[in-house]
Structure formats: structure tokens, C-alpha cells
VOBA-1610 file (N, C-alpha, C; in pm, whole numbers, padded with zeros to 5 digits, always signed):
BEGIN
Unk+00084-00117+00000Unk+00000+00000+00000Unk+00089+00124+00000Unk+00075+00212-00133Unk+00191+00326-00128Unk+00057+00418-00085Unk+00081+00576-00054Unk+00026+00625+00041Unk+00078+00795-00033Unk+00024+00870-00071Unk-00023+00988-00092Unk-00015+01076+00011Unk+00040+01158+00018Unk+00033+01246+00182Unk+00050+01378+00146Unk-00027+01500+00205Unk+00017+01606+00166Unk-00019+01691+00294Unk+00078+01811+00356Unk+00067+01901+00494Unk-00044+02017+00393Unk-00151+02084+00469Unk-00244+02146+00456Unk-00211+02242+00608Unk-00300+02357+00565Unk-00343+02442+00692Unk-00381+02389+00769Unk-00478+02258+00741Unk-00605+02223+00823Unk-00552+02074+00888Unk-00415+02013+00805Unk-00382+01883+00883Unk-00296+01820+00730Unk-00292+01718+00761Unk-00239+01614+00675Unk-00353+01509+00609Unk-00290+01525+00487Unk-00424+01486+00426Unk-00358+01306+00301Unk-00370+01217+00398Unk-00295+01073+00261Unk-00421+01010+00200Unk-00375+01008+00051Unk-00473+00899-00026Unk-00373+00803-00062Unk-00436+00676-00060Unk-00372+00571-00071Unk-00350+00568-00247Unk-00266+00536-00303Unk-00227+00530-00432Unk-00332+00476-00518Unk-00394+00339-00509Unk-00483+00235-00544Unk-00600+00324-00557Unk-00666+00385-00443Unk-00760+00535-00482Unk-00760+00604-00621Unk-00630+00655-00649Unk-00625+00799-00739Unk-00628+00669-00858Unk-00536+00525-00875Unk-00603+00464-00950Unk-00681+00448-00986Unk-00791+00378-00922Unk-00942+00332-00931Unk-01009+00446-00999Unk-01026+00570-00946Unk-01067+00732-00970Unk-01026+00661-01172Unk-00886+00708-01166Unk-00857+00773-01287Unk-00934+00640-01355Unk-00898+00576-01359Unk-00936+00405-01417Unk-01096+00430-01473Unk-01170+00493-01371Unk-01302+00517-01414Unk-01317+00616-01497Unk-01248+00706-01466Unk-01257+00826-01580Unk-01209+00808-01714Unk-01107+00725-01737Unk-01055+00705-01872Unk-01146+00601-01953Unk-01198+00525-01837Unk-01305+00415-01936Unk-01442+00510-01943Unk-01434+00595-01937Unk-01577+00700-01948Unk-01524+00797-02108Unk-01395+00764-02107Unk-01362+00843-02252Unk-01424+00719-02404Unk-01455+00824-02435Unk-01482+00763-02597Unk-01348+00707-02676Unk-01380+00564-02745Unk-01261+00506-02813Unk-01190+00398-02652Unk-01264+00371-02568Unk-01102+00319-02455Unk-01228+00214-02426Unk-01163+00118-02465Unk-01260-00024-02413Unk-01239-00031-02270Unk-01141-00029-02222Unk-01091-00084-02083Unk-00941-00030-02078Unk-00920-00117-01925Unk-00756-00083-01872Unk-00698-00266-01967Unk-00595-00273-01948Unk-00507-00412-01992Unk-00396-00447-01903Unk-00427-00573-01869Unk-00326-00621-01785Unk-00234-00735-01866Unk-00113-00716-01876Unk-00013-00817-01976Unk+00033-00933-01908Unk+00018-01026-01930Unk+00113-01142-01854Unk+00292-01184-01981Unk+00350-01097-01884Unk+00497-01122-01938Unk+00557-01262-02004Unk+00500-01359-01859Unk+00535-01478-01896Unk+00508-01585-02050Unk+00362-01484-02106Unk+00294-01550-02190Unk+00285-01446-02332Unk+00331-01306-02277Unk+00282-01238-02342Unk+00167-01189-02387Unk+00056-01242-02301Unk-00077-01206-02383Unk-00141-01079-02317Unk-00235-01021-02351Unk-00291-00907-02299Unk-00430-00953-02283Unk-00491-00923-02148Unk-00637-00939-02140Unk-00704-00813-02122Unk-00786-00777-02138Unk-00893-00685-02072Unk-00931-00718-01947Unk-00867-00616-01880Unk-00964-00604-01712Unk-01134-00586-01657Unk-01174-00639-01592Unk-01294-00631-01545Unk-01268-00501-01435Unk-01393-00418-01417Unk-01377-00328-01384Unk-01335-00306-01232Unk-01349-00415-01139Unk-01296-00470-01028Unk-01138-00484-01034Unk-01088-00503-01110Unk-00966-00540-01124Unk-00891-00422-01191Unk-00928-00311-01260Unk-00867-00196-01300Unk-00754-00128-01281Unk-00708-00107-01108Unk-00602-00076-01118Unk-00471-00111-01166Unk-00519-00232-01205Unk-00416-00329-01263Unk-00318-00286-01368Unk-00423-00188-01448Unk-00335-00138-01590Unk-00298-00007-01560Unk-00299+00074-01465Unk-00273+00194-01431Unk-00178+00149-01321Unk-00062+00279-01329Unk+00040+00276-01251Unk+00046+00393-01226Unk+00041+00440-01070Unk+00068+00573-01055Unk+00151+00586-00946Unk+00232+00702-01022Unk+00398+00750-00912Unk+00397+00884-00901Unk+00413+00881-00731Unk+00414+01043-00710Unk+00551+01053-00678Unk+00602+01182-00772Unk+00707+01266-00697Unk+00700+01383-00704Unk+00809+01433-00597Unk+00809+01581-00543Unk+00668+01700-00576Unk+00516+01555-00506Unk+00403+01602-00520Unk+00337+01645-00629Unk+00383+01526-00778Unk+00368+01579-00830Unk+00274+01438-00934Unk+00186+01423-00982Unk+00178+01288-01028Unk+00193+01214-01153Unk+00261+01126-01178Unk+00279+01071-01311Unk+00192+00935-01290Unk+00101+00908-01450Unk+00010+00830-01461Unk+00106+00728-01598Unk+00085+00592-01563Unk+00105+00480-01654Unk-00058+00440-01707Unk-00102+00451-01837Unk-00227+00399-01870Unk-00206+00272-01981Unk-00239+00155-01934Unk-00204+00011-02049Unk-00363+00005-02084Unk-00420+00053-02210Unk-00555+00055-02245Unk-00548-00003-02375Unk-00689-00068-02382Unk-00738-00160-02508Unk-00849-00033-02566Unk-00813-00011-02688Unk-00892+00082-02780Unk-00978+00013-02852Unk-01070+00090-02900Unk-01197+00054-02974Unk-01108+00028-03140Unk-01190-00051-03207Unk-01121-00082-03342Unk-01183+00029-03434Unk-01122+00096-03517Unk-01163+00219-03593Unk-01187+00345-03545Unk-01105+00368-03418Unk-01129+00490-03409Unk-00935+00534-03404Unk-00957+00696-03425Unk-00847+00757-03417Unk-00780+00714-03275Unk-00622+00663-03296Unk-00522+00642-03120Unk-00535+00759-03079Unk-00501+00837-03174Unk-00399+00997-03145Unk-00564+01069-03084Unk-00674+01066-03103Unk-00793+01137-03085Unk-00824+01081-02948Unk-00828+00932-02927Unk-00855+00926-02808Unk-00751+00911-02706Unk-00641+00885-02705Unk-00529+00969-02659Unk-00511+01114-02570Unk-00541+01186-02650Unk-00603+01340-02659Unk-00696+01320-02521Unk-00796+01296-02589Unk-00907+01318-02522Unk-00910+01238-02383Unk-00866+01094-02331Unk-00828+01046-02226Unk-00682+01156-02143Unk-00623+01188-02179Unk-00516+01276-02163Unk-00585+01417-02069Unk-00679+01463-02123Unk-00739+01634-02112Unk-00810+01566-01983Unk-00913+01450-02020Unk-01016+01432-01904Unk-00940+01395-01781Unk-00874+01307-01791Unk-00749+01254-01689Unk-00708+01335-01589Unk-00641+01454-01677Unk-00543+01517-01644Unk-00680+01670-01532Unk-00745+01664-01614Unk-00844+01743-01517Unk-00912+01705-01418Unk-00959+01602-01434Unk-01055+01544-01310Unk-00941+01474-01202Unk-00854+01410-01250Unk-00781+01401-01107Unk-00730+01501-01032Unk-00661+01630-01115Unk-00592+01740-01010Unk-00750+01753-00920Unk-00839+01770-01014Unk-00980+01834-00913Unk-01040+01772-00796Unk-00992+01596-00816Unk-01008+01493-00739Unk-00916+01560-00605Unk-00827+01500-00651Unk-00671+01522-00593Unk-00605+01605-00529Unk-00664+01728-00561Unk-00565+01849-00551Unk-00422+01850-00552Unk-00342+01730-00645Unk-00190+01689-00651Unk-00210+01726-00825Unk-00095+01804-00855Unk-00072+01828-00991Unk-00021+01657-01093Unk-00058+01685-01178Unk-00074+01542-01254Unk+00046+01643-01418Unk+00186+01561-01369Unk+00286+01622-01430Unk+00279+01548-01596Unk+00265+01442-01593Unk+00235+01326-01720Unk+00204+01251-01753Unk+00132+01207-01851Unk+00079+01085-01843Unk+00111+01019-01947Unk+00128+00881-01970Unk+00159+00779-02069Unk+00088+00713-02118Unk+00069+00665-02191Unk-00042+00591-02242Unk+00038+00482-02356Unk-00015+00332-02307Unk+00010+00216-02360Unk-00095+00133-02451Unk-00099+00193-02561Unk-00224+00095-02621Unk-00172-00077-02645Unk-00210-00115-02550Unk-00212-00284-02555Unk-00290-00393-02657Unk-00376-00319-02710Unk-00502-00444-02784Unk-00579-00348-02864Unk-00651-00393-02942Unk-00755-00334-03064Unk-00879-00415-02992Unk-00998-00380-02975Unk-01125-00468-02965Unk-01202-00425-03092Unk-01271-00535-03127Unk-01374-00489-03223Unk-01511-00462-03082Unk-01592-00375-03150Unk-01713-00334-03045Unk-01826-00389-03135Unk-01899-00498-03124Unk-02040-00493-03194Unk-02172-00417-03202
//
């Protein structure tokens, strides 16, 4: 359990890491074009799609000097623009967590792992 901590006027204020995960995890699967998060098994190489219980899985988040960097391993919709939803997971991300958070969100990465077709 890594642990978020920040001194305030009013006290000390920690979110547990797995939190600002889960948060962002929901917000990026709320973007258009992002099927899900992806979790890789090295050993096998394969990539699955996460169930939404299991999410933090494809997100990695590291704070330094209060500042936050996001890892995103996401399965995209088949036929839509990377670079568009990219973008657009990027802007929403990057806004709703500082607003979550109140921790500046310095960069974010993004790993497209898989193509889904959507029926």
C-alpha cells in the first residue's frame, strides 16, 4: 500500500495510491474510443482486458516531489483515431484528477495494448 500524503493548513491529508487509481481508471473508461484498462502477462505475453474490479491493474501511478505521473495500459476501440482518443483520455485525466486530488498530474503515458472490435 503506497500512500499519498500532503501538509495542509487544516492537517495532513494521505490517499492511498490504489484510490487515485481506481478514480482515474473510471474516468478514462468513461472516454470515448477506450474499451478498458489491460493487464499483460509477461510470462505468456498475452494481454487481457480487465474487469472493472480489477482496473487498477493497468494503471500505474507515481508520485514525486508532489507531483503525479500516470502509466495507462488501455485496449482501444477498433476504428477509431489512437492519437484522438489519446487526446481526449489525456485532457479528461489530467483534469478530473488534479480536481479529485488536488496533486498536480505532471504526465501521463499511455500504452495501447489491444484493438477490440465493439459490436
Amino acid at each position: 500500500m503506497k500512500v499519498s500524503s500532503m501538509d495542509t493548513h487544516m492537517g495532513n491529508i494521505s490517499i492511498d495510491q490504489d484510490v487515485i487509481a481506481q478514480y482515474a481508471g473510471t474516468v478514462a473508461t468513461e472516454c470515448f474510443g477506450v474499451v478498458g484498462m489491460a493487464s499483460m502477462n509477461v510470462r505468456d505475453g498475452l494481454v487481457r482486458l480487465l474487469r472493472k474490479d480489477n482496473m487498477t491493474r493497468g494503471i500505474q501511478v507515481i508520485l514525486n516531489n508532489n507531483k503525479l505521473t500516470l502509466n495507462f495500459h488501455i485496449v482501444v476501440s477498433y476504428g477509431v483515431s489512437i492519437l484522438a482518443v489519446s487526446d481526449n483520455l489525456i485532457s479528461s485525466v489530467k483534469y478530473k484528477v488534479e480536481e479529485f486530488t488536488g496533486i498536480e498530474v505532471e504526465k501521463i503515458n499511455i500504452f495501447v495494448e489491444g484493438v477490440k472490435v465493439i459490436d
